[in-house]
DOTIMI-873643 format. One record per residue (C-alpha): residue number from 1; residue in three letters; y negated, x negated, z. Coordinates in steps of 0.25 Angstrom, whole numbers, plus 5000, padded with zeros to 4 digits. Layout:
PT papa seza    y    x    z
PT  NUM  ala    Y    X    Z
...
This chain:
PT papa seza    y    x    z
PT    1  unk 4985 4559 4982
PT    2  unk 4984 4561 4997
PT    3  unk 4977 4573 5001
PT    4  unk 4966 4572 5013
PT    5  unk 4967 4581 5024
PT    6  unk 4957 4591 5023
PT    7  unk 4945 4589 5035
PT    8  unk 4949 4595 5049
PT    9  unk 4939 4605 5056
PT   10  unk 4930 4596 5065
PT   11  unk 4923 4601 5076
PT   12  unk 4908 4604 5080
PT   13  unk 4905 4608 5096
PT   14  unk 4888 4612 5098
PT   15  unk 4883 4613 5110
PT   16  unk 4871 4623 5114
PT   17  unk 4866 4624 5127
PT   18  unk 4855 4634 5131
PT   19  unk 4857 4651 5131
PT   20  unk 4842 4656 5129
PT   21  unk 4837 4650 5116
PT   22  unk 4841 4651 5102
PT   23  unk 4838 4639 5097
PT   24  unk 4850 4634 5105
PT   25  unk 4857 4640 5096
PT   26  unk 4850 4642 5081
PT   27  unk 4850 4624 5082
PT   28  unk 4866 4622 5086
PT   29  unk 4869 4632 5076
PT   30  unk 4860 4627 5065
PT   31  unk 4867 4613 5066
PT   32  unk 4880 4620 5066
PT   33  unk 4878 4625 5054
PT   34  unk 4874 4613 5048
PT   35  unk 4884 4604 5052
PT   36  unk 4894 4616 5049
PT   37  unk 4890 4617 5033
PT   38  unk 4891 4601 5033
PT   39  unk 4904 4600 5039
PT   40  unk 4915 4611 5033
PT   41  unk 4925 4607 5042
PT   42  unk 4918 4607 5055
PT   43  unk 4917 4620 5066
PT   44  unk 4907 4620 5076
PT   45  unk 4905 4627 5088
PT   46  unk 4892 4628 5096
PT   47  unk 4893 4631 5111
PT   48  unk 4881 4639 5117
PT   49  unk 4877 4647 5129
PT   50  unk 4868 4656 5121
PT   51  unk 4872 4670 5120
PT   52  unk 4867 4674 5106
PT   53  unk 4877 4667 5098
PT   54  unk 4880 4680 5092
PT   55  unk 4865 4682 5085
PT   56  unk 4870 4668 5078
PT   57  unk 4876 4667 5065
PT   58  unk 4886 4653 5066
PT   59  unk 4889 4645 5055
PT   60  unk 4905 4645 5048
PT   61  unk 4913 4638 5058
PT   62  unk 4905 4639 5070
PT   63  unk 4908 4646 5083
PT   64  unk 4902 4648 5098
PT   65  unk 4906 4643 5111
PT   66  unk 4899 4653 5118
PT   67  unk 4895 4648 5134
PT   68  unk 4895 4658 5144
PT   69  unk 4878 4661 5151
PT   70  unk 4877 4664 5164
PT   71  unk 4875 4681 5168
PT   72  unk 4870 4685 5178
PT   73  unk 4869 4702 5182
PT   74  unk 4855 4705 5184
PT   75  unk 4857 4709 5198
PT   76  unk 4862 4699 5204
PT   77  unk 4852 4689 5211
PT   78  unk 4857 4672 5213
PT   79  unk 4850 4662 5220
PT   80  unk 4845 4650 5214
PT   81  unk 4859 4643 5217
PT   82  unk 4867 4653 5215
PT   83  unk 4859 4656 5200
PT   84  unk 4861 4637 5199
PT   85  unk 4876 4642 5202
PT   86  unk 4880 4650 5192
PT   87  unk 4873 4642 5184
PT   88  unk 4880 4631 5185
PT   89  unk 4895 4639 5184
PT   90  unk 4890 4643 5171
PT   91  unk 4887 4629 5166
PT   92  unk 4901 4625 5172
PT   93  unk 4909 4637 5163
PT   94  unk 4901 4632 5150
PT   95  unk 4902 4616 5156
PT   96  unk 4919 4620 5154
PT   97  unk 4919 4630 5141
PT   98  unk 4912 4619 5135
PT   99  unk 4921 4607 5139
PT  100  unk 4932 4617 5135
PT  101  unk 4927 4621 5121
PT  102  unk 4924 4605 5118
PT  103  unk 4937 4600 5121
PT  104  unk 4944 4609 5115
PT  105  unk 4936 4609 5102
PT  106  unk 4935 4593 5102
PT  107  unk 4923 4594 5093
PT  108  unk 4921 4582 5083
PT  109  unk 4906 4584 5087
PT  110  unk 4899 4591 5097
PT  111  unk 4885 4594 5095
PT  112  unk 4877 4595 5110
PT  113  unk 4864 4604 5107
PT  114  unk 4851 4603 5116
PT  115  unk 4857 4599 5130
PT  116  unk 4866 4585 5129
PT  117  unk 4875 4589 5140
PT  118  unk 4872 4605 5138
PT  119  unk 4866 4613 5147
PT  120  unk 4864 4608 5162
PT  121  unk 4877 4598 5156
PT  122  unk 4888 4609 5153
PT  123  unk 4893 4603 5142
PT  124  unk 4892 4588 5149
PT  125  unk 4907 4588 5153
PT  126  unk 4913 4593 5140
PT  127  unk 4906 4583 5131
PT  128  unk 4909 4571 5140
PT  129  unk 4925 4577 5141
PT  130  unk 4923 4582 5125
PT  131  unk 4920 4566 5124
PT  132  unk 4932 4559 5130
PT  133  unk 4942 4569 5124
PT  134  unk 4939 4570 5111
PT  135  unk 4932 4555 5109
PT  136  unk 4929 4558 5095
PT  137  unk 4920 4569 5097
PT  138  unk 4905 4566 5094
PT  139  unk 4894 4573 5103
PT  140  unk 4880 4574 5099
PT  141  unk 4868 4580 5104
PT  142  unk 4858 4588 5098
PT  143  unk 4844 4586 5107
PT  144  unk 4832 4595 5102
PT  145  unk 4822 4587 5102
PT  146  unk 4812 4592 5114
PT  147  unk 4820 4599 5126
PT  148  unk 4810 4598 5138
PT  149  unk 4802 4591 5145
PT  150  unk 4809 4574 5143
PT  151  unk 4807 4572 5156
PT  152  unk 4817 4582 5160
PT  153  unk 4826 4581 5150
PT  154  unk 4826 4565 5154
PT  155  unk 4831 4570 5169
PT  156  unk 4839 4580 5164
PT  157  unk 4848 4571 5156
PT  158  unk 4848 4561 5165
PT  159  unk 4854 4571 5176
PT  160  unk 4864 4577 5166
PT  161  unk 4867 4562 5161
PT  162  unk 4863 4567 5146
PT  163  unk 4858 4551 5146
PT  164  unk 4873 4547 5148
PT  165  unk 4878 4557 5138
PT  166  unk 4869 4553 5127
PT  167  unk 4876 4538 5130
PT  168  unk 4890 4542 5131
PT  169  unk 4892 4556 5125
PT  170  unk 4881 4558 5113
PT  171  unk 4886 4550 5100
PT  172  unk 4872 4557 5095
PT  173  unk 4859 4564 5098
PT  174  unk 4855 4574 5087
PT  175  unk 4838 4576 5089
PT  176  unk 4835 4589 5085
PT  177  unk 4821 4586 5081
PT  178  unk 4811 4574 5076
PT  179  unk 4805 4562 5084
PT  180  unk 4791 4563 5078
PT  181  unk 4791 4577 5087
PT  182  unk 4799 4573 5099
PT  183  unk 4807 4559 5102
PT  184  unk 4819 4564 5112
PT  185  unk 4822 4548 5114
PT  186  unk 4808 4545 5120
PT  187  unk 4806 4560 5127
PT  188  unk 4822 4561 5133
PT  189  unk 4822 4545 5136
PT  190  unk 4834 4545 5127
PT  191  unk 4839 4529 5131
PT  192  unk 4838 4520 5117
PT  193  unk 4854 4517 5119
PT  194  unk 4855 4533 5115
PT  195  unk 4845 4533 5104
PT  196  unk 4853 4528 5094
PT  197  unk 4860 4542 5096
PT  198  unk 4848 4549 5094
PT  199  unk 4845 4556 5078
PT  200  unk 4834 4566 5075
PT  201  unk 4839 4575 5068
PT  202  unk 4827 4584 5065
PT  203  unk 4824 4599 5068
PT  204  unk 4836 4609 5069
PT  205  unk 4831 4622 5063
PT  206  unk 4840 4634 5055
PT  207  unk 4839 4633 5042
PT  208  unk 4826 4638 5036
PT  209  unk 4825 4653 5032
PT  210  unk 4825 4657 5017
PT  211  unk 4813 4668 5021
PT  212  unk 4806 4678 5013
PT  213  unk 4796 4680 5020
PT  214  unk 4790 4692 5015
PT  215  unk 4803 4699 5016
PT  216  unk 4805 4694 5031
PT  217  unk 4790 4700 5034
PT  218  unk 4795 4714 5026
PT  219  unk 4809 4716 5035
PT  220  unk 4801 4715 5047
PT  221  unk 4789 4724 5043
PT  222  unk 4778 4714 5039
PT  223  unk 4769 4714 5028
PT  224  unk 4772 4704 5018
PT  225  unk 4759 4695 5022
PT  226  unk 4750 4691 5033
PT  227  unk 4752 4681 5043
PT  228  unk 4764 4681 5050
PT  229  unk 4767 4677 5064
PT  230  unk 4781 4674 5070
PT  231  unk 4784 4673 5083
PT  232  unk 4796 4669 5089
PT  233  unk 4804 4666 5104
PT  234  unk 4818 4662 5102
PT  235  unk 4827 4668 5111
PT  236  unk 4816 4675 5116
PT  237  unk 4818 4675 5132
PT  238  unk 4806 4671 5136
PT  239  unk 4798 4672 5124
PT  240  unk 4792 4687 5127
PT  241  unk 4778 4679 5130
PT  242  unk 4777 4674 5117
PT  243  unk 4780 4685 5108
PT  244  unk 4771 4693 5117
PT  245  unk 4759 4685 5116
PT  246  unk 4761 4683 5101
PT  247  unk 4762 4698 5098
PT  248  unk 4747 4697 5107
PT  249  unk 4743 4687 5097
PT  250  unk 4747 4691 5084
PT  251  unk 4737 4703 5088
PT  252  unk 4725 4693 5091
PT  253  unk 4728 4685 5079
PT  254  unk 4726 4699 5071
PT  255  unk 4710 4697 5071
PT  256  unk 4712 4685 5064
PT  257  unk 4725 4687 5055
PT  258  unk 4726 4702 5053
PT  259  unk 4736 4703 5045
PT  260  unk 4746 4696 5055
PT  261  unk 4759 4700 5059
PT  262  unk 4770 4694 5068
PT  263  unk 4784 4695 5070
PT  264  unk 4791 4692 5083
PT  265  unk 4805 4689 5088
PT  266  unk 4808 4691 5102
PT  267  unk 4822 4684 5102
PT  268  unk 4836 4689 5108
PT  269  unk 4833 4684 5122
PT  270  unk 4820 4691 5124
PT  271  unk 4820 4702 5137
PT  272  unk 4822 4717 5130
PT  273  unk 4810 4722 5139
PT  274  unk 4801 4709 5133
PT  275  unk 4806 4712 5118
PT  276  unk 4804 4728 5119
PT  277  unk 4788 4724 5124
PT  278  unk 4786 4713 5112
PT  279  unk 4794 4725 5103
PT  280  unk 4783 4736 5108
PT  281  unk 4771 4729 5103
PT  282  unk 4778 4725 5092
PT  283  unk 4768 4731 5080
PT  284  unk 4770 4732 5065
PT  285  unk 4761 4717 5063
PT  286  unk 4770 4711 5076
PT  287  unk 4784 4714 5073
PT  288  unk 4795 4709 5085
PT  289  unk 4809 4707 5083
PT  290  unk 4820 4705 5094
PT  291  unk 4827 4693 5084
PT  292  unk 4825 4688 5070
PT  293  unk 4826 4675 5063
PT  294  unk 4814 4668 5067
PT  295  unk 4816 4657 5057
PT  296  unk 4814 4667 5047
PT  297  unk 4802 4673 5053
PT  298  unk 4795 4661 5054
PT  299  unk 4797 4657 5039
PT  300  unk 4791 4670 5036
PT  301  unk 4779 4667 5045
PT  302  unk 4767 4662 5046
PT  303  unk 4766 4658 5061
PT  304  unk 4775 4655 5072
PT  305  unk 4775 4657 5086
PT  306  unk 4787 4652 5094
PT  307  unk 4791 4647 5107
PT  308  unk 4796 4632 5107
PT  309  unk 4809 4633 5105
PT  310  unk 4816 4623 5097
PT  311  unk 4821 4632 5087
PT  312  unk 4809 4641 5084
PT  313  unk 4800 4630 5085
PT  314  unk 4809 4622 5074
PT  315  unk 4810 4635 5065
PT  316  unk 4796 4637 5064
PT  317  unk 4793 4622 5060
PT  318  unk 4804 4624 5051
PT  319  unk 4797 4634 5042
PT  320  unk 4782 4627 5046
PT  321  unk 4777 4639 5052
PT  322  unk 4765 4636 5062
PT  323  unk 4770 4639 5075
PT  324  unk 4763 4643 5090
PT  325  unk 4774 4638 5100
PT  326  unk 4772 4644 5113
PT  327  unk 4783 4636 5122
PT  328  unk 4793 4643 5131
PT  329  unk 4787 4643 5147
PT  330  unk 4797 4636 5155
PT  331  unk 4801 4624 5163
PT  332  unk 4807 4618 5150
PT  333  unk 4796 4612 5142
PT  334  unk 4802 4611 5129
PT  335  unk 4798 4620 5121
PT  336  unk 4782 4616 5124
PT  337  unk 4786 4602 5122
PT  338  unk 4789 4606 5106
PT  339  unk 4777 4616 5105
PT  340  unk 4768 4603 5110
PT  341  unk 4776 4594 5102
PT  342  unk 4775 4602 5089
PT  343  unk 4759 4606 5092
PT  344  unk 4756 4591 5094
PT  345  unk 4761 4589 5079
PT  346  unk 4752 4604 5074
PT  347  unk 4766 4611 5072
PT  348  unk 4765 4620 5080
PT  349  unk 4753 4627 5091
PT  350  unk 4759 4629 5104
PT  351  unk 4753 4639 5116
PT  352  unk 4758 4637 5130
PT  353  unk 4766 4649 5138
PT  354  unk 4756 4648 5148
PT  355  unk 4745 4649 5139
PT  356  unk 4753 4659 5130
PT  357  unk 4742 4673 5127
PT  358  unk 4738 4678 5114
PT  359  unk 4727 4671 5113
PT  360  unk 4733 4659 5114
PT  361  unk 4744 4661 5104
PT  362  unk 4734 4669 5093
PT  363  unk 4728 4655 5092
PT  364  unk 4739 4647 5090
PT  365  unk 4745 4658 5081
PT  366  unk 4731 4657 5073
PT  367  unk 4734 4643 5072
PT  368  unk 4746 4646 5066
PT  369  unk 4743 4656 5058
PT  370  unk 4730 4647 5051
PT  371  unk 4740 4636 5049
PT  372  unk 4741 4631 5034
PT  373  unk 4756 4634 5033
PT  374  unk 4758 4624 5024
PT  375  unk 4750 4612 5031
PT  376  unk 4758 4617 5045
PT  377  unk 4773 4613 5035
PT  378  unk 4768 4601 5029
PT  379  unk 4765 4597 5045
PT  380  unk 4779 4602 5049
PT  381  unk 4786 4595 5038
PT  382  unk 4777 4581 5041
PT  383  unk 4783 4581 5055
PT  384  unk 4797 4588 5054
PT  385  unk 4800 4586 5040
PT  386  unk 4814 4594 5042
PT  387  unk 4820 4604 5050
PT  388  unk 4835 4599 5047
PT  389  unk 4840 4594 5060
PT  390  unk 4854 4602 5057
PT  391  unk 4857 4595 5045
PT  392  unk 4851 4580 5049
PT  393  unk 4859 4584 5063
PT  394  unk 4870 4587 5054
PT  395  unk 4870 4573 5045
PT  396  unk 4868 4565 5059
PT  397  unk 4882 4573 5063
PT  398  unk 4887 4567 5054
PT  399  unk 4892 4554 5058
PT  400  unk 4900 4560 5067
PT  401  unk 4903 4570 5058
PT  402  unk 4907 4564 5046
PT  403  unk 4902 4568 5031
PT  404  unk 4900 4581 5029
């Protein structure tokens, strides 16, 4: 009997555009390792601007392609143009290192995360030259469902030719979320020739913490029970307002819930001076950490409050704890659009930046806090019923590939 060749290592290539956040990096990462645990014969490598690959455990089988950031030295001053410049150089060198790394890895798939081109189009000349050397390579892009205001990102593709790309490039487009929240076809003008591409493949969220959540409250000092509030900023770069007006908050909400406390995570990226301020008035009901797993700290708590982020917006709805969004301040609009969204259907209470006080966020973390928990889950589950999107985006991969 003639003995079949045993399978040969097939090649995965993630793409994941932005520095700042970490949500760029927890959802490519997540899917990685899913698609990794399906497919024993595949290797994947994920290529990334962010700086903090190191705080990240990979999967077996799964490596960096580390882009180079731009540095500047604090002393130095550039002009607007010169500043554009530089900018541009560095999109040039990752434009090349990821043309290089794709041709010579001549991926069986290549997973484009957030950005259909990458950022500002760096990685738009290695797919299209990635395509017509290695013709059977598959490309597919994962698109989170709200990015910005649809208008802009309707002129934004059309200048970058992204319309073009899902036509000619895209054999897929991967929805990392649901339609009965956000319909990307009708908000991004997606054309109807190219919606056939289109699959919702549901939330992408970590899987969910096994917690004891009266041990969690022990290692950090807490009493085992009382209300407990959690509030998180991502990354934490710009998120020194809302930790601050939380820690003001939780001391309001004392006349009404005396026996609350609250635990705090200023994330990696947060100015030292900004963290040695929240970490000063830190007291022993209102702990603060510089980093922890905030997935684990919202399944042991009551309350939530959160920036709108993708991913801490995701993790909280996950383990269906109420949650105060109060949305980044920026000419991006993004994460205001989810706080409306997800407000418009009760999950979640949202407080505008400009608006952000103490006041303000004590009464939408009362809200939270006199939320029937298990009323506010049996909402959560009725409009997202799962938080599977790595394991549905897994099964759509694979008819390209193959049987797991």
């Amino acid at each position: 009997m003639k003995e079949s060749n045993p399978p040969s290592t097939r090649t995965l290539l993630l793409y994941a555009q932005d520095s700042r956040g970490l949500g760029h990096i927890n959802r490519p990462l997540a899917i990685a390792q899913q698609i990794l645990a399906t497919y024993p014969n595949l290797v994947a490598y994920i290529a990334t601007k962010s700086p903090i690959t190191s705080n990240f455990t990979l999967p077996e089988r799964c490596d960096y392609i580390k882009l180079p950031t731009r540095l500047t030295a604090g002393a130095i001053q550039q002009s607007c143009d010169e500043q554009e410049a530089a900018k541009q150089h560095f999109r040039n060198i990752r434009g090349q290192i990821l043309r290089d790394a794709a041709l010579a890895l001549a991926p069986d798939l290549v997973l484009v995360d957030h950005e259909p081109l990458g950022s500002a189009g760096e990685f738009r000349d290695g797919l299209y030259a990635l395509k017509a050397q290695c013709p059977t390579t598959r490309f597919v892009f994962g698109l989170r469902d709200i990015m910005d205001d649809a208008g802009q990102i309707r002129a934004l593709w059309r200048e970058l030719g992204v319309y073009e790309a899902f036509e000619n490039l895209y054999d897929g487009i991967a929805v990392y979320g649901s339609p009965k929240l956000y319909d990307v076809a009708q908000a991004y003008a997606i054309p109807p020739s190219v919606q056939s591409k289109l699959q919702y493949c549901g939330y992408v969220v970590r899987g969910l913490p096994s917690v004891d959540a009266a041990a969690l409250r022990q290692q950090h000092g807490l009493p085992p029970t009382g209300p407990l509030v959690m509030a998180t900023v991502g990354s934490g770069s710009d998120g020194y307002p809302v930790l601050e007006a939380a820690q003001a908050a939780v001391e309001r909400l004392r006349a009404k819930f005396p026996d609350v406390h609250a635990i705090m995570v200023t994330g990696p990226f947060m100015p030292a001076e900004q963290q040695a301020v929240l970490e000063s008035r830190a007291t022993a009901t209102c702990r603060v950490l510089s980093r922890a797993d905030s997935f684990q700290l919202m399944a042991a708590a009551d309350a939530v409050v959160s920036m709108g982020g993708y991913n801490s917006v995701c993790e909280a709805l996950a383990v269906a704890r109420p949650l105060v969004i109060v949305p980044r301040a920026t000419h991006k609009v993004e994460q205001q659009i989810r706080a409306e969204t997800l407000a418009a259907h009760g999950l979640a209470r949202w407080v505008h930046p400009k608006e952000l006080n103490a006041g303000s966020l004590a009464d939408a973390l009362e809200w939270a806090l006199r939320t029937d928990r298990r009323a506010h889950a049996r909402l959560v589950r009725e409009i997202i019923p799962s938080f599977d999107g790595a394991a549905r985006l897994t099964a759509y991969l694979s008819r390209w590939l193959g049987a797991g």
